[in-house]
N, CA and C of each residue as an Amber inpcrd file, in Angstrom:
protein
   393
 -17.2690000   1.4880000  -9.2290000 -16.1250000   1.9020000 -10.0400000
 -15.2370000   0.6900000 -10.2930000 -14.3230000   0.4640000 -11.4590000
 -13.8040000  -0.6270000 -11.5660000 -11.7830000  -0.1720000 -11.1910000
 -11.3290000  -0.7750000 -11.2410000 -10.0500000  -0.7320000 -11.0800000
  -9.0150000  -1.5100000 -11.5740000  -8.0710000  -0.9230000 -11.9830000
  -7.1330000  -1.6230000 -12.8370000  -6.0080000  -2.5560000 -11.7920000
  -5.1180000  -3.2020000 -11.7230000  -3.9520000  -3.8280000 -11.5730000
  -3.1300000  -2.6370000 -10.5600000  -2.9200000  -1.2570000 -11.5520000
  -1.9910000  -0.3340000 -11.0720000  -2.7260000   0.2470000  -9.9880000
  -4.0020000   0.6930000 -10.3070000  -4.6610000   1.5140000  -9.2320000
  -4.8170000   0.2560000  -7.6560000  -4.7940000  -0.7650000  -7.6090000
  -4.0980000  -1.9130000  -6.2370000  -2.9340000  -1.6730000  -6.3280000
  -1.8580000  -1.7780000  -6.8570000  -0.6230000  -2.2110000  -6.5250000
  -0.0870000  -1.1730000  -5.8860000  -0.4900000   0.0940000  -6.4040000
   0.0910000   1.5820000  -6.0970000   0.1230000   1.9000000  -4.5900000
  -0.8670000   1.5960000  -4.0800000  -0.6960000   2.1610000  -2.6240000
  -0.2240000   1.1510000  -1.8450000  -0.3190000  -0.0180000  -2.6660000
   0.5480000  -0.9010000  -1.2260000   2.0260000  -0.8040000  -2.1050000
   1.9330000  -0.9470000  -2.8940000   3.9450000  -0.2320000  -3.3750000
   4.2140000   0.9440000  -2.5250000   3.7700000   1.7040000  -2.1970000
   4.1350000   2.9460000  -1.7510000   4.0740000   2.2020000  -0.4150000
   3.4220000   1.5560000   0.3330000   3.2980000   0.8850000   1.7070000
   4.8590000   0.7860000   2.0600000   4.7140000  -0.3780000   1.1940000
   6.4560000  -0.7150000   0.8380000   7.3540000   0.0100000   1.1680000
   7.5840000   0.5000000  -0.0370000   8.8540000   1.3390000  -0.1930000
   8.8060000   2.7650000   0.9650000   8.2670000   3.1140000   1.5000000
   7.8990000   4.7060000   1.9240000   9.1620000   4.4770000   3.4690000
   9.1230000   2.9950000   3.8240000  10.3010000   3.2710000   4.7550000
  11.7270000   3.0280000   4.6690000  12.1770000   3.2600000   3.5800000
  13.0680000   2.7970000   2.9430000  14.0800000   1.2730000   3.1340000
  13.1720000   0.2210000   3.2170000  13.6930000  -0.7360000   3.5750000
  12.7670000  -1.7620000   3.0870000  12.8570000  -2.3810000   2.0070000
  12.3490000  -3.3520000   1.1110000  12.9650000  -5.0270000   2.0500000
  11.7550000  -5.1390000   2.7120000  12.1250000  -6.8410000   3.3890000
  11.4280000  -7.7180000   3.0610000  11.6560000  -8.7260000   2.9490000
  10.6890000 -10.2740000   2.9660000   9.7070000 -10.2280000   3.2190000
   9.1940000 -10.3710000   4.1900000   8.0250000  -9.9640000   5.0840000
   7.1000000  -8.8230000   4.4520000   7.6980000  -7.7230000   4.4870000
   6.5460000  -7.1880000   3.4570000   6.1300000  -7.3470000   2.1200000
   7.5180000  -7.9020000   0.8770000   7.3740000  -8.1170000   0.0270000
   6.1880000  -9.2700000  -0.3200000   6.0430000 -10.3930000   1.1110000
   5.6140000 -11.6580000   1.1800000   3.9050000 -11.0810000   1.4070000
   3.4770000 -10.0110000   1.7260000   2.3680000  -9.2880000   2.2900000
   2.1960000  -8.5750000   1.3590000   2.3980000  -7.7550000   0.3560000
   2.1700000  -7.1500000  -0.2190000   1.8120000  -7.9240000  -1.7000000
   2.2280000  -9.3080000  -2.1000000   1.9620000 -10.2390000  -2.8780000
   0.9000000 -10.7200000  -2.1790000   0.5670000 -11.2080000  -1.2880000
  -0.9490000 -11.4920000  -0.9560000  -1.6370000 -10.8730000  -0.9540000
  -1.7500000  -9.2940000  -0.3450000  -2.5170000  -8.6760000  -0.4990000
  -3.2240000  -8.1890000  -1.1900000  -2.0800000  -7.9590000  -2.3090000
  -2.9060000  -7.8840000  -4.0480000  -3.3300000  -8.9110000  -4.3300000
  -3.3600000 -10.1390000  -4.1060000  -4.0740000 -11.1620000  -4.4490000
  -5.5130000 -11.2590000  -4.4760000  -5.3920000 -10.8670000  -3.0060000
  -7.1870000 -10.6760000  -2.4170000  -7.2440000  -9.6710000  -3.0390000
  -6.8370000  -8.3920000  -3.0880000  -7.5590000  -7.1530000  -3.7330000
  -7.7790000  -7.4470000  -4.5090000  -6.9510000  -7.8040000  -5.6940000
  -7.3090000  -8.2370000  -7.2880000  -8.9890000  -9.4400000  -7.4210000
  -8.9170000 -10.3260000  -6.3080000 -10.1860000 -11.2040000  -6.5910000
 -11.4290000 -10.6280000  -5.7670000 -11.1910000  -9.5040000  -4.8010000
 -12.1400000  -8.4910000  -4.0940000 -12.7370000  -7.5790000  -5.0070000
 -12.1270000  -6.7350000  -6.1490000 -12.4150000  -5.9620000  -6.9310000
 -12.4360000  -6.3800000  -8.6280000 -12.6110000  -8.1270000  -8.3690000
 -13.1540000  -8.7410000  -9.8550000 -12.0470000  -8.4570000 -11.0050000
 -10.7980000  -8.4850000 -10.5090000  -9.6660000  -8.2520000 -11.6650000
  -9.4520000  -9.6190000 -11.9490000  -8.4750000 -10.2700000 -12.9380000
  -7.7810000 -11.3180000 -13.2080000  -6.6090000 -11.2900000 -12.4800000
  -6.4220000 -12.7470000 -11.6960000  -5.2050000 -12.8890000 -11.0310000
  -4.0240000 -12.2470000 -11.6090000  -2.6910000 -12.0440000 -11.2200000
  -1.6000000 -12.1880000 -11.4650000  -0.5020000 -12.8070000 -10.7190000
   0.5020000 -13.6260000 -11.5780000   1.2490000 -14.6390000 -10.8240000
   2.3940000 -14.0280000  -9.6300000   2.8180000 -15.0660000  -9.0150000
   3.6080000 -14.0350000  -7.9070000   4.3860000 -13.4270000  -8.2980000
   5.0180000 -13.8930000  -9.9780000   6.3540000 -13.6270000 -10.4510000
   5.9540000 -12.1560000 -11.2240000   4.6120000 -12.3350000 -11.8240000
   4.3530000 -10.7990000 -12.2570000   3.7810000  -9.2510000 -11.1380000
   3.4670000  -9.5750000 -10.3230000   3.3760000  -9.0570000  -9.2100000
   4.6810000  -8.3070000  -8.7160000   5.7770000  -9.2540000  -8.7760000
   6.7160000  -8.6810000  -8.2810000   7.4670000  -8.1280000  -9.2600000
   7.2820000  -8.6300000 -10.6180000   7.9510000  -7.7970000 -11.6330000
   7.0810000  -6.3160000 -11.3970000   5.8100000  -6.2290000 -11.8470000
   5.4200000  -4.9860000 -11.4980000   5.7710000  -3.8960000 -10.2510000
   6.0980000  -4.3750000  -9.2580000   6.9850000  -3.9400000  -8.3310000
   7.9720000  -3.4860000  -8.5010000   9.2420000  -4.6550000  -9.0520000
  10.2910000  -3.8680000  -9.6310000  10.7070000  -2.8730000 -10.6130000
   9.5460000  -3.0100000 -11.6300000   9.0230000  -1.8900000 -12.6100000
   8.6410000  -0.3790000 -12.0910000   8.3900000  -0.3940000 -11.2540000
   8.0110000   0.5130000 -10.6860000   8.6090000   0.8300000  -9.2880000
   9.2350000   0.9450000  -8.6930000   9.4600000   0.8330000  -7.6640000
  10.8890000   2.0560000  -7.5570000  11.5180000   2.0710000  -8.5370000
  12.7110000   3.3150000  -8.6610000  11.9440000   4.3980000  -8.5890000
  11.1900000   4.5570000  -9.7670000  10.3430000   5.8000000 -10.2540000
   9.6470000   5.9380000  -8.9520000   8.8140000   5.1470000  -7.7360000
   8.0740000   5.7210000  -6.9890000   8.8190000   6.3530000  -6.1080000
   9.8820000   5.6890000  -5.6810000  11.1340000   5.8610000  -4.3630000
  11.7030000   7.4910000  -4.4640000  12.1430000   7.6630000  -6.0730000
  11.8370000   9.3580000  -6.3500000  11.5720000  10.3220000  -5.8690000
   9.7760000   9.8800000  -6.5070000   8.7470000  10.8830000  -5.9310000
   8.2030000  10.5630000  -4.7580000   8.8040000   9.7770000  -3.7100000
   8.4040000   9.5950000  -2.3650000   9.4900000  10.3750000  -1.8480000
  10.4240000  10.6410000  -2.3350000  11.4310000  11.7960000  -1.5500000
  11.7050000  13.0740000  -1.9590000  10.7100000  13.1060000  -2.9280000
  10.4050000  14.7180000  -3.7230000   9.7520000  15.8490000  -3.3590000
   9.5130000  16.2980000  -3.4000000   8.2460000  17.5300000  -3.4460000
   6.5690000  17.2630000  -3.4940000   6.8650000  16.4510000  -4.5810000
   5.1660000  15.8360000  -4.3090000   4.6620000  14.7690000  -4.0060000
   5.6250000  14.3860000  -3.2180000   5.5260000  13.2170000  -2.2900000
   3.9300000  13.2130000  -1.9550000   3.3930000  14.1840000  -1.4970000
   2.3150000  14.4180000  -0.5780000   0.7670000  13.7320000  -2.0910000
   1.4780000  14.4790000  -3.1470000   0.5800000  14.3040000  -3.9490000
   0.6470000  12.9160000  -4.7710000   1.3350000  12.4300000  -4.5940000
   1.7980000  10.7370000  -5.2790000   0.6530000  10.2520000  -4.4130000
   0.8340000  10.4680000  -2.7790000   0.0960000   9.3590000  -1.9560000
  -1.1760000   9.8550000  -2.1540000  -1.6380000  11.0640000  -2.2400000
  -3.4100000  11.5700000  -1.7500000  -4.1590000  10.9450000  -3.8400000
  -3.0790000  10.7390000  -4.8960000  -3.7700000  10.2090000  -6.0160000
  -3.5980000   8.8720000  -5.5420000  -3.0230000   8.6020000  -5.2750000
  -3.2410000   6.9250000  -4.6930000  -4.1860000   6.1320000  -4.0500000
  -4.2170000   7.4330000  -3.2020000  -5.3540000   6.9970000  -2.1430000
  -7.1270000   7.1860000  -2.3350000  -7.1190000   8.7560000  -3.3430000
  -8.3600000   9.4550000  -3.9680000  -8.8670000   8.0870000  -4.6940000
  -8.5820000   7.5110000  -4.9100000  -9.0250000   6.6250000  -5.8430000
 -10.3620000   6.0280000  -5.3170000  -9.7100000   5.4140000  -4.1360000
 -11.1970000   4.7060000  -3.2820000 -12.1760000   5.3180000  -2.8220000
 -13.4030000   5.4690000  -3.2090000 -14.2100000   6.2780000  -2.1080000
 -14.8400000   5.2450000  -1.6550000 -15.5680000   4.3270000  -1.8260000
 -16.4450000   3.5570000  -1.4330000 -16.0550000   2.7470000  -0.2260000
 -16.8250000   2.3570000   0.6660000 -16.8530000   2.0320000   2.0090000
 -15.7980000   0.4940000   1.8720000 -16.5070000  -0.1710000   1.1860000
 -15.8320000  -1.4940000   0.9980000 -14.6830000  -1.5600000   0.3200000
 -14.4370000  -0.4690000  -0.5080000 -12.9490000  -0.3810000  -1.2320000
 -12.2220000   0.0940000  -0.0160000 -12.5120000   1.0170000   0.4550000
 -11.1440000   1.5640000   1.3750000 -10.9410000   0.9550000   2.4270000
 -12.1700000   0.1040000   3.1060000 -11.7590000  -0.6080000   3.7930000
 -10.9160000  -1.7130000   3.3800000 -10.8730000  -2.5560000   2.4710000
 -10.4690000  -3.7020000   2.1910000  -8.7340000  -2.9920000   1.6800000
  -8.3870000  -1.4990000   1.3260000  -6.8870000  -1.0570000   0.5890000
  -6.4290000  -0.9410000   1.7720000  -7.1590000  -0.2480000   2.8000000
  -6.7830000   0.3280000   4.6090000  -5.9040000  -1.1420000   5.2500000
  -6.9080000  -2.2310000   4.9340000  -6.6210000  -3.0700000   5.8280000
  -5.4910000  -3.8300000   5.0780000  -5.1640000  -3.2530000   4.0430000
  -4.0340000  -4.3970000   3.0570000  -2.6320000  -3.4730000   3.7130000
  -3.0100000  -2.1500000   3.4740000  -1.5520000  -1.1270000   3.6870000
  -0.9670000  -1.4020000   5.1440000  -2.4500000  -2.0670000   6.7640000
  -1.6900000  -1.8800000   7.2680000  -1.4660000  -3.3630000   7.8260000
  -1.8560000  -4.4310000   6.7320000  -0.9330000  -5.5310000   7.1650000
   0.2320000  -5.5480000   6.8510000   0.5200000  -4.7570000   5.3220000
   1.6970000  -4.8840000   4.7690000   2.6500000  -3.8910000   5.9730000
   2.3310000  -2.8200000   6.4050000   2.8990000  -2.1010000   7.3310000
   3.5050000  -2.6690000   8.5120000   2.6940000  -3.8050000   9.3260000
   2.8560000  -4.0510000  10.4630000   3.8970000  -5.9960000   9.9700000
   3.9780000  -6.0280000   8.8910000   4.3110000  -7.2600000   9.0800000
   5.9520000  -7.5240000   8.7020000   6.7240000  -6.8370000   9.1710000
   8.2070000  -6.6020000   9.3440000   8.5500000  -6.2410000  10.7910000
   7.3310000  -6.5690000  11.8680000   6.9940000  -6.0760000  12.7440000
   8.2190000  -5.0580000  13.5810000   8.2760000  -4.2030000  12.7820000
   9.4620000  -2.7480000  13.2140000   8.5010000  -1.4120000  13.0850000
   8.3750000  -0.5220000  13.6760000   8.1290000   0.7490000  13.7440000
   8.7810000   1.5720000  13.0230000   7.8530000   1.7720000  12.0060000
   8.8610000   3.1660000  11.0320000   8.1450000   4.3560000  11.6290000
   8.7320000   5.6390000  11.6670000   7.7020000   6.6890000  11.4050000
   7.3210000   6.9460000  10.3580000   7.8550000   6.7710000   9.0190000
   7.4580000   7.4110000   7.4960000   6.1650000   6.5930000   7.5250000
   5.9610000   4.9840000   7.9630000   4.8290000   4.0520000   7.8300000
   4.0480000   4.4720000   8.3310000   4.1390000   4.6830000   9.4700000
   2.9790000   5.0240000  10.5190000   2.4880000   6.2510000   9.9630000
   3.1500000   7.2740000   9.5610000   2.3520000   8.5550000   9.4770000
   1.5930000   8.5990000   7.9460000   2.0620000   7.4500000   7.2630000
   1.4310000   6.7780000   5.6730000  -0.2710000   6.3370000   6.1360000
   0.1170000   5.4150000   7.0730000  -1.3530000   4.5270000   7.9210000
  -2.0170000   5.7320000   8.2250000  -1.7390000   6.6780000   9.0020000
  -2.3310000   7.8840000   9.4810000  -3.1510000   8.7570000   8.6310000
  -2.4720000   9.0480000   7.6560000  -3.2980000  10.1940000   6.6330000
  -3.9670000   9.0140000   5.7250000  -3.3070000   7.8790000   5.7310000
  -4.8150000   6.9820000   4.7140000  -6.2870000   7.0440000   5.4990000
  -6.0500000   7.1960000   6.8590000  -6.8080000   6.9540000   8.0710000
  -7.4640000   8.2790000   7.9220000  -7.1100000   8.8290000   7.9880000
  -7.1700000  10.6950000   8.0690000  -8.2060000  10.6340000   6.9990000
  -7.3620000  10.3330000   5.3730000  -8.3240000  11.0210000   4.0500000
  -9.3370000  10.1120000   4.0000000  -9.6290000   8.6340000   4.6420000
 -10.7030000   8.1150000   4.7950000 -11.5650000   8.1140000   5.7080000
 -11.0340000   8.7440000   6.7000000 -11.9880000   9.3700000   7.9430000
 -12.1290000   7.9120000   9.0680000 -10.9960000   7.0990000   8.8840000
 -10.7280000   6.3800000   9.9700000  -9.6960000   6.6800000  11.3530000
 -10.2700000   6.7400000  12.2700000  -9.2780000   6.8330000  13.2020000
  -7.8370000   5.4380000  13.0450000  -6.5970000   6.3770000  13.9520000
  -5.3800000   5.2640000  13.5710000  -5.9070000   4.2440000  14.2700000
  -5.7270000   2.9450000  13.9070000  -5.7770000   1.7200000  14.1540000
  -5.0170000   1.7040000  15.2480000  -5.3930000   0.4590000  16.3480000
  -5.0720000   0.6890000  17.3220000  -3.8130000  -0.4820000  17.8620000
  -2.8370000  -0.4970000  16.9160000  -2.0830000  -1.4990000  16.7770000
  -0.3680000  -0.6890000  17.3970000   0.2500000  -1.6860000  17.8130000
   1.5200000  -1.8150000  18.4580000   2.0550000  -2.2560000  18.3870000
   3.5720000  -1.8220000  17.5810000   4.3990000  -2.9130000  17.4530000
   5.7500000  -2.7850000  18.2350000   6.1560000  -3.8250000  18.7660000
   7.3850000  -4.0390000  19.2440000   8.4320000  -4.2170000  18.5630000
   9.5530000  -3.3620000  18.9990000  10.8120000  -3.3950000  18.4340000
  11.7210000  -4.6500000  18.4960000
């Protein structure tokens, strides 16, 4: 299956934003990460500066519907996307660097990591972070 720009950026935007606290550190992780995804899944680069414009483009509108009603359903189209072994592994392992690298414990994050884990049939990763 091929994939666009939006269908990467989407679930690690939602990575992001889902604990309501937009930091460095993840912003700095979540620009790499699409990097590799984008040259993992044969897209054309994009620069750091459009990356993060697409972010900011998007990023009101998701914050929304991450505190809406279909919150539940924003993340499971996000996530439906990947089926393949090597796709979800390679989105799994982007959401939970971007997750763990503000190294703070959210619960909204963790239970994000969880049901990606869940709808891909990975157990939670066995990671710990200190406050």
């Amino acid at each position: 299956m091929s994939f666009t720009h939006d269908d990467i950026l989407l679930p690690l935007a939602i990575t992001v934003i889902i604990d309501d606290k937009v930091r460095k550190p993840e912003m700095s992780s979540f620009r790499l990460q699409a990097e590799g995804l984008f040259e993992l899944f044969s897209l054309p680069p994009l620069s750091d500066a459009e990356i993060v414009t697409w972010f900011e483009n998007h990023s009101t509108e998701l914050e929304e519907k991450l505190k809406g009603p279909r919150r539940n359903t924003l993340v499971l189209r996000a996530l439906s996307k990947f089926k393949e072994d090597r796709d979800v592994e390679a989105v799994y392992d982007a959401m939970v660097s971007i997750s763990v690298s503000d190294k703070e414990y959210v619960k909204s994050e963790s239970e994000l990591i969880k049901s990606a884990g869940s709808i891909w049939g990975f157990p939670r990763p066995p990671i710990k972070v200190d406050r």
